[in-house]
N, C-alpha and C positions, 0 to 999 in steps of 0.2 A: 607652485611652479607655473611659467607660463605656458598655454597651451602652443603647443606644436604640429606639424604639417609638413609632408614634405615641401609644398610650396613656401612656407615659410622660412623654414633651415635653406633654401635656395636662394630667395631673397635676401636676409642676411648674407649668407657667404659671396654673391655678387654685390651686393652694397660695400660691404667690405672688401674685397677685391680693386672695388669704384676708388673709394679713398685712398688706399696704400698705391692704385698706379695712375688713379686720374685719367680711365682708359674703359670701357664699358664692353665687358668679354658678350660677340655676336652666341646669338644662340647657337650657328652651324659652327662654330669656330672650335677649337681643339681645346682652348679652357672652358669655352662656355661648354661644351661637350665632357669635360672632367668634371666642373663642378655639380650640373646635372645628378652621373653618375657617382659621386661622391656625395649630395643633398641624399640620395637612397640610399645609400649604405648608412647614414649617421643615424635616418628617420627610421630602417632596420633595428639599428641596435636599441634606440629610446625605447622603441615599441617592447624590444627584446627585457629592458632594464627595468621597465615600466611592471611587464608579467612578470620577472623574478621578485619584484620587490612585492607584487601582491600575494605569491605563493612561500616569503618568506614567516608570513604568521597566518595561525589556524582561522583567525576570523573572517579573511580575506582570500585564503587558500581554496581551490576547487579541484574538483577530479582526484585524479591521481595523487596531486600533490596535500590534497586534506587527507585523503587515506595514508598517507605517512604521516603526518600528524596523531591520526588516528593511532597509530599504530606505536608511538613513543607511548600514549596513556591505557595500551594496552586495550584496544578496540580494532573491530574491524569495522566495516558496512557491512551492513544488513540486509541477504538478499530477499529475493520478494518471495511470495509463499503463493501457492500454487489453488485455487477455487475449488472444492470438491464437491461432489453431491452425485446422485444415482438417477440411472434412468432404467426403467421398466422395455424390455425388449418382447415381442410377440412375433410368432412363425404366423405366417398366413395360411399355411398348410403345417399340420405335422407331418412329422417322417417317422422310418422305422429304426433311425441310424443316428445318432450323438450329433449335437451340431455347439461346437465348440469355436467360441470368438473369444480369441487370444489378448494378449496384454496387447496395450496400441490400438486396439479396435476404435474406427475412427467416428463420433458422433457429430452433428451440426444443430445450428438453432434452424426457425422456420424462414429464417431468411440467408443462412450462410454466411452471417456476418463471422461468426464466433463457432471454433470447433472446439473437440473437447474429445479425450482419448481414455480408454480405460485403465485401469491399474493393475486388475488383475483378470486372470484366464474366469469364464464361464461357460458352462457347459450347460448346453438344456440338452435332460436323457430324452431318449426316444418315445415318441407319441406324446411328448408334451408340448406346449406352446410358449410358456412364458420362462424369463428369467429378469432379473433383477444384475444388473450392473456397476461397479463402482467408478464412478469418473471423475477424471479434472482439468481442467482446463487446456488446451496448446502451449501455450505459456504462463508464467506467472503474473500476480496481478487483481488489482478489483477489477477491472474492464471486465472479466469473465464471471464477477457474480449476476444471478439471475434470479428473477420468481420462479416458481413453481409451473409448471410445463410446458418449458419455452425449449424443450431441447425435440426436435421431430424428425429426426429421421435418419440412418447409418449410412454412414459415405462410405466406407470399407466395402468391395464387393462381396459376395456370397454367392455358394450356389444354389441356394434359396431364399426366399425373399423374407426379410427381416422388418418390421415396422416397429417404431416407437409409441407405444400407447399412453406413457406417464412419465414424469421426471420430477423429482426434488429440485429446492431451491438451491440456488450454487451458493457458498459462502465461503470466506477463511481467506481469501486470496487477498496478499499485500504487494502493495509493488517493491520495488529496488527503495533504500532507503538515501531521499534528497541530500544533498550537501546540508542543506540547512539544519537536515536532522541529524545528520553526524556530527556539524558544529556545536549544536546544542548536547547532546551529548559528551561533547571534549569538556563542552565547559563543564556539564556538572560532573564529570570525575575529577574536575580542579575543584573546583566547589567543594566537594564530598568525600574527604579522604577517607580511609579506612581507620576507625577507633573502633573496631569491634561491636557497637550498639550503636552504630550510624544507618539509621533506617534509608536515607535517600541513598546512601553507596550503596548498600544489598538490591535497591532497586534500581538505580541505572547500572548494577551487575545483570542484573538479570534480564534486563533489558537487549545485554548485548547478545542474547541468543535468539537466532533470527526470528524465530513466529512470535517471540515476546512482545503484545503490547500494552497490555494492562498486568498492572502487579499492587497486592495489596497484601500487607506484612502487619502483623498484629504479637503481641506476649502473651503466652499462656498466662492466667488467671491467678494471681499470685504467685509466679516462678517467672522469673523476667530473664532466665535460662533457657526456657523453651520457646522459641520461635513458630510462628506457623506462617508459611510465604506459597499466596496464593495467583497465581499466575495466569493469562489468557493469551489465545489472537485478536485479531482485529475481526469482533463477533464469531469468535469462534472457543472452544477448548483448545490447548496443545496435541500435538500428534504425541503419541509414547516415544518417538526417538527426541521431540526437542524438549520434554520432561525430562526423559533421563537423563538427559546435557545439562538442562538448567541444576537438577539435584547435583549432579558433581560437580558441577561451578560453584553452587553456592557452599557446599560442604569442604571446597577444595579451598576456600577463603572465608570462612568459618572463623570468629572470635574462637579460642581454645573454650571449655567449658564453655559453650551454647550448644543446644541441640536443637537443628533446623528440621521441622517436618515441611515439605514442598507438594504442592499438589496443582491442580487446575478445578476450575470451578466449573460445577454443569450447567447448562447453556438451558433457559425457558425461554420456549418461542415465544412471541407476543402478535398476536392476530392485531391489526389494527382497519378499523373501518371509519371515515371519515368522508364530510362533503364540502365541494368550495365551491365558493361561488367567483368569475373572473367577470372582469374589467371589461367593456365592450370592445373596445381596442385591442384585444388579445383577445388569440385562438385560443379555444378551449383545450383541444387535444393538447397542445403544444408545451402548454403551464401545467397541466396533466401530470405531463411527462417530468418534467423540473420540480414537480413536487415528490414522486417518486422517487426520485434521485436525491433529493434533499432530506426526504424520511430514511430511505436507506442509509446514508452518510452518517445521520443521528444516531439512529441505532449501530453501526461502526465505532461511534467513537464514545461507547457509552462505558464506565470505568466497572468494575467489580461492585458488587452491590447496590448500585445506582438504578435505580428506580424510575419508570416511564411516568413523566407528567401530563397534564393534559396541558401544563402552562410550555411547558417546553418544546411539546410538541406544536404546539399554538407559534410561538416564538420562531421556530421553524420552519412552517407551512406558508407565515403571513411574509416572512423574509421571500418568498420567491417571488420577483416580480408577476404583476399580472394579477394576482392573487387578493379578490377583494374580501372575502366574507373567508371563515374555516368552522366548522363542527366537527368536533368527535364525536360520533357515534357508537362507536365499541371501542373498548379494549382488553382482551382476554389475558390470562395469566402475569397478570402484573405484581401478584398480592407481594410481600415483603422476605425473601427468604435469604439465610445468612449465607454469602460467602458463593453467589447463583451470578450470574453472566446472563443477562438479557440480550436477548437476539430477537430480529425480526422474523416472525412470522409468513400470516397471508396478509397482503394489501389489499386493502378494497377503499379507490376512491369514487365518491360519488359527485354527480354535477348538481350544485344546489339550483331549486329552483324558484 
């Protein structure tokens, strides 16, 4: 189809006009003034016919209108999951009296970019100083994942003075799930229909439970009856509420005679220490930074069982601009254990010299 404009639907219908009266309608004039206002309504509707016809298939459909798609093959989207991790809280004085910070208690990093609120009530008893925290994020999301003690300080008032002295790393947090990745999941439940022993259905089943993003499905050991389907977040284990969703999903669509055992896998941190060396034309700090974020990403997207290389990690590190020389120097708990979830650890990058 040719492309279209209002200016162009205009020209036309005054060209045309031109021919059939041999008379050339003034701009101010009462046709030249109708067709104007009639060029916008035509190049309204094209526009209008144009978005219907891309929301009439899933490949092409966005927002709202692929979630109904979605929603014929029996999916929904996938909302985002929430960053959690604790932070260590200390009185600057003790008292003689309970000092309880309720659910909501409100935490910041050392710059106030990122808050982060508690889940549950804690209570430090009287004459003591410390308590331990559980938190996650303002909203859902990787933006709120963090290293290890970046959270400083309680924004909630108090009528005594509360410091942060330690914090855990923040992890698990996914965001809302893209068009793209709902499309791709339409297609492979066309892809993957249900015959009972179709391993890719059971796992884009399983998938469709929100924290779901690694799954890995194996047969017991001569009994091709028993199933075992083991399941992750994004660098993280399942909460016990999205385990017990995913166990009833998979048992509620269940070949007859198969027995599914469902579990999540536990998570070994992995300490990594490393140095690079940058490009003179780039800031140090700055690629630093980008490589940080490129290791974390890695370790995100790393599948059940999958194992930390030094080649990949390499592959990684050297992809971020800037980036001329890379060394690993350590890498702690990496050894090979069945059915384990690697997560990142401490980072420690150094500047080669």
């Amino acid at each position: 189809m040719a492309e279209y404009s209002y200016e162009s639907i205009l020209q036309d219908m005054t060209g045309r006009y031109r021919e059939l009266t041999g008379d050339d309608p003034a701009g101010v004039s009462d046709i030249g003034i109708r067709l104007k206002v009639l060029a916008g309504e035509i190049y309204s509707l094209r526009v209008q016919a144009d978005w219907l016809k891309q929301q009439v298939f899933f490949e092409t459909a966005a927002g709202e209108m692929l979630d109904r798609h979605a929603l014929q093959r029996g999916l929904t989207r996938k909302k985002g999951t929430y960053a959690a991790g604790r932070a260590t809280v200390r009185l600057t004085v003790p008292v003689e009296y309970e000092v309880t910070l309720p659910v909501g208690t409100v935490f910041a990093t050392g710059d106030g970019a990122l808050l982060y609120e508690s889940t549950q009530a804690v209570t430090i008893p009287p004459g003591e100083r410390l308590a331990v925290v559980p938190l996650r994020g303002e909203e859902t999301g990787r933006a709120y994942h963090l290293p290890a003690g970046r959270i400083k300080s309680v924004v909630t008032p108090f009528s005594v003075h509360l410091s942060v002295t330690a914090s855990t790393a923040f992890s698990g947090g996914t965001d809302d799930e893209s068009d793209e990745e709902l499309r791709e999941r339409i297609r492979q439940s066309i892809r993957n229909l249900n015959n009972g022993m179709n391993k890719a259905y059971y796992i884009a089943l399983a998938k469709s439970v929100d924290e779901v993003e690694h799954v890995l499905i194996e047969e017991g050991s001569g009994d091709s009856a028993r199933v075992y389907l083991y399941a992750c977040g994004r660098g993280a284990s399942l909460s016990e509420e999205a385990l017990s969703e995913l166990t009833a999903l998979i048992r509620a669509n269940k070949c007859p005679g198969t027995v599914f055992y469902v579990s999540t896998p536990p998570t070994y941190a992995c300490d990594v220490e490393l140095s690079i060396a940058v490009r003179v034309e780039y800031d140090y700090d700055e690629v630093k930074v980008r490589v940080e974020e490129a290791v974390r990403k890695y370790f995100l997207q790393l599948e059940i069982d999958e194992q930390v290389t030094e080649g990949s990690l390499s592959h990684v590190v050297l992809s971020v601009p800037g980036v001329r020389a890379f060394t690993l120097l350590d890498l702690t708990n990496n050894s090979f254990t069945f059915h384990a979830l690697r997560v990142l650890g401490g980072l420690l990058i150094r500047e080669e010299t």
